[in-house]
N, C-alpha and C positions, 0 to 999 in steps of 0.2 A: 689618452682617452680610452682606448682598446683596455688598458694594464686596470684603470678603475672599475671597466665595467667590470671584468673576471674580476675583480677584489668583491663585488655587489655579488656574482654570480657565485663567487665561494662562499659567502656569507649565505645567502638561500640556502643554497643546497646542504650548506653543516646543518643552518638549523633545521631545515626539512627532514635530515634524516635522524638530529636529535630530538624532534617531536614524532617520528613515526617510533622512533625506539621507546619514548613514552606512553604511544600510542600500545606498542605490540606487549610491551609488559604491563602497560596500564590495563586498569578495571573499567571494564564493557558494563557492565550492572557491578555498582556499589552497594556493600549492604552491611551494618555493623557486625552483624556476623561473618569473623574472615571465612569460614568454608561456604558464605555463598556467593561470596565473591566471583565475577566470571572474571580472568583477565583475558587478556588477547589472544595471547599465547596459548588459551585452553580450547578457542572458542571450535575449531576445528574438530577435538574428540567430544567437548560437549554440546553440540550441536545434535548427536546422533543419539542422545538420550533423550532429547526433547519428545513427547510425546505424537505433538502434531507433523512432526520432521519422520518419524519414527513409523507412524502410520500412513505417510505420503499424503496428509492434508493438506501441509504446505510442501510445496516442491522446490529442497534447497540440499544444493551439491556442497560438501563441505569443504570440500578442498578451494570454494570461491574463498574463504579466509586463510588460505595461504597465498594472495593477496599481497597479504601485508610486510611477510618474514621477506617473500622474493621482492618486493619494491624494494624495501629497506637494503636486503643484499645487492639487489644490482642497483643500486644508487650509489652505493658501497664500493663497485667494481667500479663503475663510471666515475666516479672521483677519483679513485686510487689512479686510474688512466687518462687523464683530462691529458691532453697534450699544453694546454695554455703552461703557467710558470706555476708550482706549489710545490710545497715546502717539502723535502723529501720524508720528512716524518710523520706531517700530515698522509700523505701516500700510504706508508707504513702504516697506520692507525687503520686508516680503512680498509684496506684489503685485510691484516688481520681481525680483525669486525664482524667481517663480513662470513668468514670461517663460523664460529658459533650462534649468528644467526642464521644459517645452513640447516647447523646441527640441531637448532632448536624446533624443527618441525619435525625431529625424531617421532616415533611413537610412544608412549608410554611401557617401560617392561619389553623395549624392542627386543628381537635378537636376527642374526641373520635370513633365518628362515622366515621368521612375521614379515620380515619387510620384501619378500618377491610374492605375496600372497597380493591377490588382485587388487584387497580395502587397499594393501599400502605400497602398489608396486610404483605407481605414478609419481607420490611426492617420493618416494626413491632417488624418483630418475632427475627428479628437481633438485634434491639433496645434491647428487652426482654432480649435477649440470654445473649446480653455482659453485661448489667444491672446486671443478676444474678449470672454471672461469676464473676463481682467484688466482689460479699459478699461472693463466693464459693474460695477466694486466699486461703483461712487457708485450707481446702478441696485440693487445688490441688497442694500447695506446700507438702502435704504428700503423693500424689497418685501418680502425677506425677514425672518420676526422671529428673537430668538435662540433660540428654544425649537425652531424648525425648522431652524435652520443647528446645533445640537445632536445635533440627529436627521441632521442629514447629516455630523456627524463619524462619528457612530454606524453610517451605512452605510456609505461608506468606508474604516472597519477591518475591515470583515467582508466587505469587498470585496478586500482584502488575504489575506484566510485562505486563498482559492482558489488561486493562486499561491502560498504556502508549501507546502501540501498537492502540489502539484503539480511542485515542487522536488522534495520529498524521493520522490516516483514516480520521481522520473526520477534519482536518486541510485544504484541498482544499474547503472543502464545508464553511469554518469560510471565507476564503478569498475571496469567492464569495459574501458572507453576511456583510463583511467589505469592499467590492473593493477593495481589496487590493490583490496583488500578493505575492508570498513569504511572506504570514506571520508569523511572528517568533514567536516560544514557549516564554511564560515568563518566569523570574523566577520560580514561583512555580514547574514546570514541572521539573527543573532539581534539584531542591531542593528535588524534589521525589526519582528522578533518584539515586542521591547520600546517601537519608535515605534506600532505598532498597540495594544498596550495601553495605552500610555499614551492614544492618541488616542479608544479608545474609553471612560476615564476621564475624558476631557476632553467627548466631547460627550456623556455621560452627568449631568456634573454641571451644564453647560451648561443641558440640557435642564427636568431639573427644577428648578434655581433657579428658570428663568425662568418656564415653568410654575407653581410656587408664587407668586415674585411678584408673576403678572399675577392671580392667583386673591385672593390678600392683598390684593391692590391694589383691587378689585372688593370 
């Protein structure tokens, strides 16, 4: 019974983090023109051009869209470490994954000096962080148990909800920058929407399996 639920709770969590990866290279605003295209991945440095962002109209930290890259990576690290039973190549897959969605909150034209300068010292230290949590998997799938790496899918997704929330703020002011009235989320946005449910399905079921069958077990 335990071995099906983890078969259901692997199944979530793949898809959850192949719809956040959807999500983080998908298009936030679609537009037939590819250069106005926003994807995910940009929304971070073009946030700070927006003009109502720009002039503190609207008050939005941009680093809340890095969000998305860190859920995706430590969802990444949390699978590669699951103590239950998986595949050891699945392991492999994730944790190397999770490496270049790291690297993908680079800055544009980085080099070592832009990146200890104050705009970009933070996700730096983020970069760092999850860089050396990938070679720390063997470390935390023995520290950590599954009933608490459960709970951290579970924060995670709801770490995600701050940044959607904060898209759709800043959606009147894209439609004045596009002319356009009513402009609709792209794909990506709900391609997010749907990897955050799913993930928080996934460390929810996580959680109390393991939870009961250490109580059962006892």
């Amino acid at each position: 019974m335990v071995k099906h639920i983890h078969l259901i709770f692997f199944l979530f969590a793949i898809l959850a983090l192949v719809f956040l990866a959807f999500g983080y290279w998908g298009s936030w605003i679609a537009h037939p023109a590819a250069g106005l295209n926003i994807l995910g991945v940009d929304l971070p440095e073009y946030v700070k051009f927006v003009p109502e962002v720009r002039d503190g109209i609207i008050s939005l930290n941009r680093l809340i869209f890095f969000a998305i890259p860190v859920a995706l990576a430590l969802g990444l690290i949390f699978l590669a470490s699951v103590r239950a039973v998986l595949p050891l190549w699945i392991r492999g897959v994730a944790a190397a994954s999770a490496l270049p969605v790291a690297l993908s909150m680079l800055p544009p034209a980085w080099s070592p000096g832009l990146l200890m300068t104050s705009e970009f010292r933070v996700q730096t230290i983020i970069i760092l962080g999850l860089i050396v949590s990938v070679f720390l998997i063997p470390v935390w799938k023995q520290v950590i148990p599954d009933w608490l790496r459960g709970a951290l899918f579970i924060l995670i997704s709801l770490f995600l909800l701050p940044a959607l929330r904060s898209f759709f703020l800043l959606l009147p002011a894209l439609e004045k920058l596009y002319h356009r009235s009513l402009l609709a989320a792209g794909p990506g946005v709900w391609w997010t929407v749907t990897g955050t449910a799913l993930m928080l399905l996934a460390g929810g079921l996580l959680l109390l399996t393991d939870v009961r069958f250490a109580r059962d077990g006892c």
